[in-house]
Structure formats: C-alpha cells, structure tokens
C-alpha positions in Angstrom: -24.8 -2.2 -25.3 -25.0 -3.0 -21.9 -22.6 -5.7 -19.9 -23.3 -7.3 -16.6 -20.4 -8.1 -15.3 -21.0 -11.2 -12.5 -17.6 -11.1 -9.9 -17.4 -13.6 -7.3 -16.5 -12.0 -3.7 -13.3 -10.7 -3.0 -10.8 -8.0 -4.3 -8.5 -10.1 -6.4 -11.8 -11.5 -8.3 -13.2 -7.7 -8.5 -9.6 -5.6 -9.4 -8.9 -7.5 -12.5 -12.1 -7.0 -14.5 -12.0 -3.0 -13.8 -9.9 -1.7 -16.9 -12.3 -3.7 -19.0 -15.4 -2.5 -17.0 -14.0 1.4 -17.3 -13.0 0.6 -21.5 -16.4 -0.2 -21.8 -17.7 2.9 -20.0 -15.5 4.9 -21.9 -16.5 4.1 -24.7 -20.1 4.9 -24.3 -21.4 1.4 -22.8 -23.5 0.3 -19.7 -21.9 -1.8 -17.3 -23.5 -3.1 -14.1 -21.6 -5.1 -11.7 -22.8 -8.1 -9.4 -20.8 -9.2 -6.5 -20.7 -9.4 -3.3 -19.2 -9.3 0.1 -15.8 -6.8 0.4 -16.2 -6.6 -3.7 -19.4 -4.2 -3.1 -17.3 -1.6 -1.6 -14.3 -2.4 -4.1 -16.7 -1.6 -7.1 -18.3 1.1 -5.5 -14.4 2.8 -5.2 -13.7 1.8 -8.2 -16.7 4.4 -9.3 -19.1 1.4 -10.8 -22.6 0.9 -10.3 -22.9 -2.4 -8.1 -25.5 -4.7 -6.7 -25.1 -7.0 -3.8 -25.7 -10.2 -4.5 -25.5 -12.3 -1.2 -25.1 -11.3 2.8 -21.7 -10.7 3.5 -22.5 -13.8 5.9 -23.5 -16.5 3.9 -20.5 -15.6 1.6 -18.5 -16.3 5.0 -20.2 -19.7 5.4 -18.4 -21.0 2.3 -15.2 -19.2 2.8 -14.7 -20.1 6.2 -13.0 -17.8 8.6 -9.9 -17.1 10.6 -9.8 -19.9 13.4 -7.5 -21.2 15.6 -4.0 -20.2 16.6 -2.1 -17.9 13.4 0.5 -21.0 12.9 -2.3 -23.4 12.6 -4.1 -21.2 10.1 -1.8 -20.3 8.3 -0.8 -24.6 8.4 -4.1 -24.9 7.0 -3.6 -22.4 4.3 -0.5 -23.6 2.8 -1.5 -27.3 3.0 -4.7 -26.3 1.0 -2.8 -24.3 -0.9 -0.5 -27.1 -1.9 -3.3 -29.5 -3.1 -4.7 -26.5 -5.4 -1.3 -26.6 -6.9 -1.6 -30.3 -7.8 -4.3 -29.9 -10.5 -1.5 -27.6 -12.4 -3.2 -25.5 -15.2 -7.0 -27.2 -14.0 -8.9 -25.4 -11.2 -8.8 -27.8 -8.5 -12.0 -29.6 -7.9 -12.1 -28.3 -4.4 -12.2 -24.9 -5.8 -15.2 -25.8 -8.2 -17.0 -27.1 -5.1 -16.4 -24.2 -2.9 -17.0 -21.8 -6.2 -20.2 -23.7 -6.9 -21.6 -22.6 -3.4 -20.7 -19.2 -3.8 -22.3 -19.2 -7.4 -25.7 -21.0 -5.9 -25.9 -17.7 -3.3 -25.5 -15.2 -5.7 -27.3 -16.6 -8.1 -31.5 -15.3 -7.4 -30.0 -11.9 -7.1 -27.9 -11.8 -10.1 -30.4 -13.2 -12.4 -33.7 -11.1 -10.9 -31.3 -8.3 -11.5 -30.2 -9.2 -14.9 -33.8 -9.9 -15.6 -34.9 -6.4 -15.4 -31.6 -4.7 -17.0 -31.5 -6.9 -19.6 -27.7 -7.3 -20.4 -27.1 -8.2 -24.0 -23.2 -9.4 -22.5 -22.3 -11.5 -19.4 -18.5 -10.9 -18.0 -17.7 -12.9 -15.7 -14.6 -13.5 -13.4 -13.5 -17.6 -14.0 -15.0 -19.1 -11.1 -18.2 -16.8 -10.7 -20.7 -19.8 -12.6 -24.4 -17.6 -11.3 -22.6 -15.6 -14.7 -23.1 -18.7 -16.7 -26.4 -19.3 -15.3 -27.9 -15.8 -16.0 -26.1 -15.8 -19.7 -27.7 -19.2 -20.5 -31.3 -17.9 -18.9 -31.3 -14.7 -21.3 -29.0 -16.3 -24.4 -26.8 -13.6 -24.3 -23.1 -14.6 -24.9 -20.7 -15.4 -21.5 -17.1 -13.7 -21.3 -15.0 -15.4 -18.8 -11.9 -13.0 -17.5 -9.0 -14.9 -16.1 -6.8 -13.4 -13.6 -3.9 -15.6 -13.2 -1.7 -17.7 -15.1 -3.7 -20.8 -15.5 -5.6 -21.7 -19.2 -8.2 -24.5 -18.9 -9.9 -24.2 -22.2 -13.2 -26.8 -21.0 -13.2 -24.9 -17.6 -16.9 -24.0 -17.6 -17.8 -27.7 -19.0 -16.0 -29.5 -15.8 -17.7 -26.7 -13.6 -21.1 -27.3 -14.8 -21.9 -30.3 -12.8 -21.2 -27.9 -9.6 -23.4 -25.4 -10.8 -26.6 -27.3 -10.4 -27.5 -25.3 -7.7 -27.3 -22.1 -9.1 -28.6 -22.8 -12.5 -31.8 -24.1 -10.7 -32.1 -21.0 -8.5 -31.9 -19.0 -11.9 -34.5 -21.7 -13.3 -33.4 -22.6 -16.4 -32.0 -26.2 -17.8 -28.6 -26.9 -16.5 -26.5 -25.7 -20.3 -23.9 -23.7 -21.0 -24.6 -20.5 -23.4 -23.9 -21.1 -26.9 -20.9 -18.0 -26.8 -18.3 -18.2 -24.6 -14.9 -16.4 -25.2 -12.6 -16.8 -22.8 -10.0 -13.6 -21.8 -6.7 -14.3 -20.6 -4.3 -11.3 -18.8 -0.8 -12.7 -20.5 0.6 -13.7 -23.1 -0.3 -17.0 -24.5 3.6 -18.7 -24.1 3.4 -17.4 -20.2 0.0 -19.1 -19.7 0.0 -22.2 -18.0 -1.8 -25.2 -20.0 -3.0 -24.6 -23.6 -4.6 -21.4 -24.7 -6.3 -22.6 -27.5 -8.5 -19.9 -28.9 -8.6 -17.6 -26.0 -8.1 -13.9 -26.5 -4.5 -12.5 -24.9 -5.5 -8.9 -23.1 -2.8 -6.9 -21.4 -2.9 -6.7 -17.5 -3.3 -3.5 -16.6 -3.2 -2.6 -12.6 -5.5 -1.5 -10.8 -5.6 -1.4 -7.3 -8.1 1.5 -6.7 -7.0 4.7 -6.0 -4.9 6.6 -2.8 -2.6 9.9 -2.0 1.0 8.9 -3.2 3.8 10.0 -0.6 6.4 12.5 -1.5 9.1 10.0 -0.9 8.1 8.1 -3.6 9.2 10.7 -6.5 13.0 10.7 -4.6 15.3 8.2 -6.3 16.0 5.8 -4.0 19.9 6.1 -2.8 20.0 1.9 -2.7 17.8 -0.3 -4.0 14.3 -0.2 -2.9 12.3 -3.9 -2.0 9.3 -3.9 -1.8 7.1 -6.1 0.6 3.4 -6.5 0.3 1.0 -9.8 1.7 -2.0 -8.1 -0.4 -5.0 -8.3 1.4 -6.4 -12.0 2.2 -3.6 -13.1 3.8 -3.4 -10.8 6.7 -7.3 -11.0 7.6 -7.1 -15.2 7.5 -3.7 -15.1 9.3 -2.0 -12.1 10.3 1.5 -10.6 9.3 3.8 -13.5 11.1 4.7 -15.1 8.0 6.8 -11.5 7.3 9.0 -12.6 10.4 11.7 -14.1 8.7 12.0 -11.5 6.0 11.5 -8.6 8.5 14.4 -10.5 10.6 17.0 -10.2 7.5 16.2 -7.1 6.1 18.9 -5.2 8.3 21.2 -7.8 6.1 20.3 -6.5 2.9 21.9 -3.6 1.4 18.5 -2.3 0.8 15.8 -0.4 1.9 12.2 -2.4 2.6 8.9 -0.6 1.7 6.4 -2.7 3.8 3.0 -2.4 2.2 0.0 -4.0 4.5 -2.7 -1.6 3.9 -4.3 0.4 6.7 -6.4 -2.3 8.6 -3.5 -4.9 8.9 -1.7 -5.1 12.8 1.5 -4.9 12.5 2.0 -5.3 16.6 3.2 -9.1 16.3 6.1 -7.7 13.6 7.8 -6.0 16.8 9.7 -3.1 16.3 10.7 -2.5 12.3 13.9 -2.4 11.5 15.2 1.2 10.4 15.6 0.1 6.6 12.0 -1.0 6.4 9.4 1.8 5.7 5.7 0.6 6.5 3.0 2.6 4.5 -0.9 2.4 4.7 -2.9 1.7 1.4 -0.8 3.3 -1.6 -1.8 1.8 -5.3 0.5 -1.2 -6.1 1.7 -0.2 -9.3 3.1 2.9 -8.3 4.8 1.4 -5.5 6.4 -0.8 -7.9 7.9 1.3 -10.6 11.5 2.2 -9.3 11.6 -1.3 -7.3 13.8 -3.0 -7.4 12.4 -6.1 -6.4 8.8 -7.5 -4.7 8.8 -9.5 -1.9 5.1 -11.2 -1.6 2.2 -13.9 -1.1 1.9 -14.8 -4.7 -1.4 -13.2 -4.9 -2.7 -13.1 -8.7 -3.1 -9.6 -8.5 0.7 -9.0 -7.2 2.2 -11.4 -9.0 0.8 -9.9 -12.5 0.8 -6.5 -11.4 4.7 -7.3 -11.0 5.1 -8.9 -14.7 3.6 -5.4 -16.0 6.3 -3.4 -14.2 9.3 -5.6 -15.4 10.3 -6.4 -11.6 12.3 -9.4 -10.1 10.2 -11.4 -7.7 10.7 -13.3 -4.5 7.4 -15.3 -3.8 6.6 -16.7 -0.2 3.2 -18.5 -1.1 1.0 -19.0 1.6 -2.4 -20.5 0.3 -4.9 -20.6 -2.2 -3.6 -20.0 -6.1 -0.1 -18.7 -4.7 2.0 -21.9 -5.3 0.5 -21.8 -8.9 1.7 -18.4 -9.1 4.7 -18.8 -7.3 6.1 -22.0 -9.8 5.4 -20.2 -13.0 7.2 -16.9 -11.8 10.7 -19.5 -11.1 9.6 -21.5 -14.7 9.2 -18.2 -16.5 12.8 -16.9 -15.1 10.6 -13.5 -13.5 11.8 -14.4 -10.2 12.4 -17.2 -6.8 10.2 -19.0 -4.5 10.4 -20.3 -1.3 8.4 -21.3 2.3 8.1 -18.1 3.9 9.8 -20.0 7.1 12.9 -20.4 4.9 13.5 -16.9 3.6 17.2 -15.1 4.6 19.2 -12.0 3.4 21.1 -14.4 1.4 17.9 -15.5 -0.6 17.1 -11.4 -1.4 20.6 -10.3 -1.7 20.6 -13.1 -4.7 17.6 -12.0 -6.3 19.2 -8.3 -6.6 22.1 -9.0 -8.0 20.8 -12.0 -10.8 21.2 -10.0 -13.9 19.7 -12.7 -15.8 16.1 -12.5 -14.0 16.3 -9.0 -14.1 16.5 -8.9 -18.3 13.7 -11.6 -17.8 11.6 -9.7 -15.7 12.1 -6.7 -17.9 11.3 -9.0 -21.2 8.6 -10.0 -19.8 7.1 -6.1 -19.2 7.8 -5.4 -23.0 5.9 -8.9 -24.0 2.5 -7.8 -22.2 2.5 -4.1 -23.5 2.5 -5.6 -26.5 -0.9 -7.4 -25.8 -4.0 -5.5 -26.4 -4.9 -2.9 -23.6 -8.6 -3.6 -22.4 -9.8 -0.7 -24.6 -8.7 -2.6 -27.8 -11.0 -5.4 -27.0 -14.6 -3.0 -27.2 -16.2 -1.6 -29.9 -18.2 1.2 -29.6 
C-alpha cells in the first residue's frame, strides 16, 4: 500500500504524524510525505521521502512574520492566542481561514504529485485540507491525525467552505471523500469536545534525533525543571517571555535545564543563573524522563510529549493553540497555568511539591500506554 501523507508547514504539524509514517514503513508500506517550508527538512531528518509543496515564501505570506518590537509581538501572539481559545474544542474560524490559504498553496503540488504515485491512502495532519482535496480527486479514503487535545468530529465539513481554493486548484467538485477516519493522540476522556467514533492512538515522541549529554544518565542531586519554548515561539518573538522564570529560578530548590535549541539567542536572557543549565537541540522525551517538572509554551508537541512521560506541568502560553493546551493540562489535574509575566519561585516551588498533580500526571502516563502504539493501527 502506499500512503501520502499531506502535513501543513511547520514542525509541530510534521513531528506528530512520524511514528505512524515509520509503522507504516516498517511494516513494508510506501509512504511519501508533502509539506512544506521548515517541515521539508524535518521529514528529510526524520529519514522520509518528502516533496515540497510551496516556496518557503508564500508559506510566509500567510503566516506572517516577526514584526515590530518583541513586547508587541509577542502582545499580538497572546491576544490571538486568546481568541483561538474562545472556540473551545472547534478550530477557530480564523484558523480555517489562514489554513485554507496554506492548503490553496500546496495544493497543485500535492495533487500533480499524488497523481503520478498514485496513493491508495491520504494522511493528513487536521488543518492540512490540499489532503482532502487530493483524497476526494483520486477516491482514496482521508485519515485526519490530530495533535492536540481538541475533538471536532464535523471538522472537515465546517472547513470545506475554506477550501474552495484548493479543491479548485486540484480541479475536482468541492466534496469531501466518502472515508474519513479521524486519529486522535489521547485518550478519549482527556479529549476536549466529543470523540465520537474517532480512533484513540498513543502519542508517541518524537522530536528527531541528537547526541544525548553525559549529565543526563547522573541522577539528579535535587530536582531537575525543565524549561523549553519549543521552536515557534523564539523565531516570532524571542526568549523574553523566560525572564520572569529565569529571574526565580535561583528561588527554587532546583536545578533548571533550559532547552532552546541551537539557533535561539539567548543574549536578551543576561547572564543564567548558576542552577539553570542551557543545552542546544537534545530530543524532548529524553530530557523529560527523570524531570521533575516542565516549564513551557503550551506547544501541542510539549504539552503531550509531557502527558506520555507522567510529568507535572507549568504552562506559560504565549499564542496560537497554547491557551487550549494550557486549560486542559489545569482541568485534567496534569499541571498549572499562568501569563508568563506572572510566573514566581512560589508558583514552581508549588507545582513540586503538589503530590496530588504528581499521581495525576503519572495516571495519566499509564492511561496513554494503554492506547494503541502507532504500529497497532497498520496492517501489513
């Protein structure tokens, strides 16, 4: 069999779908992926064929970049942020709007492609509809692959009408293909909004690969919090919303792992304080087991790779899906929230010693590796 697999742009769109896209390998499948933008070079580390689908500039268009002072960015972030958050388990309809652009520009390329390959599956990540469009061309069914915690099961119905664009630049009527399961990376009771018949896979981590440092294997003499922004947040608006958190770590009987990747500058941070440790790209999940905590953005991505390790977490959302995120770690007892201009030792010190989230957190571990790995889901 062989399974396009249509990602819209970006690494938290890309990282998810890779433990399906490897089971399938694995098990003697094709898989091809179509994305574009920074998830060309994801795929390609991630060891899977990939096509481009759009200049990395038109992809830019839509998105919009980094303008304007950081505080007014990152303003802008959380405000839009915010309004995503209002729609609750529905995807925003600014977020079909923008995703309906980036689906029109990938679109040609992902159907021409598919054209000739001949896929007898479409996967595609939620919000990626030139995936729809190329299913519906070559009647071949459509997989969508959540990432986060939000189920809306008539999602690719209210997208539709935002797809117009795409469907016509794939030239075929404006329908939706007859098969569309939907895959969702928790368990149904942690999903937000109604799972109806969706199938429940475990999140499994990845977050390509990179050399582990010897520290790592030492048990940690205290305990170890870890501090990560992923990587969206730094390219839109730099590191300052760390500040406050950097400011109390000396506070917190604790020692900080600071986790930026290579390419972030940490020069508006100032000088670290001795019990933070920064470290270049290192693969999240492995940074997480022995943590005692996570200090982050709310990024889908962290946020579930953090569920899967059983870890209390202390989310300072600062756009996009992160105040989704953010709420159903506090609702689901895995961990706090709060503006990252109100963070304190007091707020982390907390978060260590509640037993309570800690069992939750832990729970909550045992309930996803109890969900089907990725490799359960394919035949072969």
């Amino acid at each position: 069999m062989r399974v396009l697999f249509a990602v819209s742009p970006g690494i938290g769109h890309l990282f998810p779908t890779v433990p399906l896209a490897w089971a399938l390998r694995a098990t003697g499948h094709e898989v091809l992926v179509a994305t574009a933008a920074e998830g060309v070079a994801a795929a390609v580390r991630a060891g899977l064929p990939v096509v481009d689908t759009a200049p990395a500039t038109a992809i830019a268009a839509i998105f919009g970049t980094a303008t304007g002072p950081p505080d007014e960015r990152a303003r802008r972030m959380s405000e839009r942020g915010q309004r995503i958050a209002e729609a609750g388990h529905e995807v925003h309809e600014l977020l079909l709007r923008t995703f309906g652009e980036i689906s029109a520009v990938t679109a040609a390329t992902t159907a021409a492609v598919a054209r000739r390959w001949r896929p007898d599956l479409v996967v595609h990540s939620r919000l990626q509809g030139a995936g729809l469009a190329v299913a519906s061309a070559l009647g071949v069914p459509a997989v969508e692959h959540g990432f986060n915690f939000q189920s809306e099961h008539d999602l690719a119905a209210r997208f539709l009408p935002h797809l117009a664009e795409a469907y016509q630049r794939v030239g075929t009527p404006l329908t939706l293909p007859a098969h569309r399961p939907v895959i969702h990376v928790a368990p149904p009771e942690m999903m937000l909004g109604p799972s109806g018949a969706a199938l429940s896979m475990r999140y499994v981590p990845y977050n390509a690969g990179g050399e582990l440092p010897e520290w790592l294997w030492q048990p940690p003499e205290r305990p170890r919090v870890l501090i990560t922004l992923g990587t969206v947040v730094p390219r839109l608006q730099g590191v300052g919303g760390l500040s406050r958190m950097l400011a109390a770590a000396p506070d917190v009987d604790a020692d900080f792992v600071l986790a930026l990747g290579g390419d972030s500058d940490l020069a508006p941070l100032g000088p670290l304080p001795p019990n933070v440790r920064p470290v270049g790209w290192v693969p999240l999940h492995h940074l997480l087991t022995g943590a005692a905590a996570v200090v982050h953005h709310g990024g889908s991505g962290t946020t579930m790779a953090a569920l899967a390790a059983g870890v209390p977490q202390l989310v300072l959302p600062h756009g996009a899906d992160q105040f989704i995120n953010a709420g159903q770690v506090a609702a689901l007892g895995l961990g706090v929230w709060c503006p990252p201009s109100e963070v304190d030792a007091a707020t982390v010190a907390k978060l260590l010693a509640d037993d309570a989230i800690a069992r939750s957190a832990l729970a909550a571990a045992t309930r996803m590796a109890k969900l089907p790995a990725p490799a359960d889901l394919v035949s072969p």
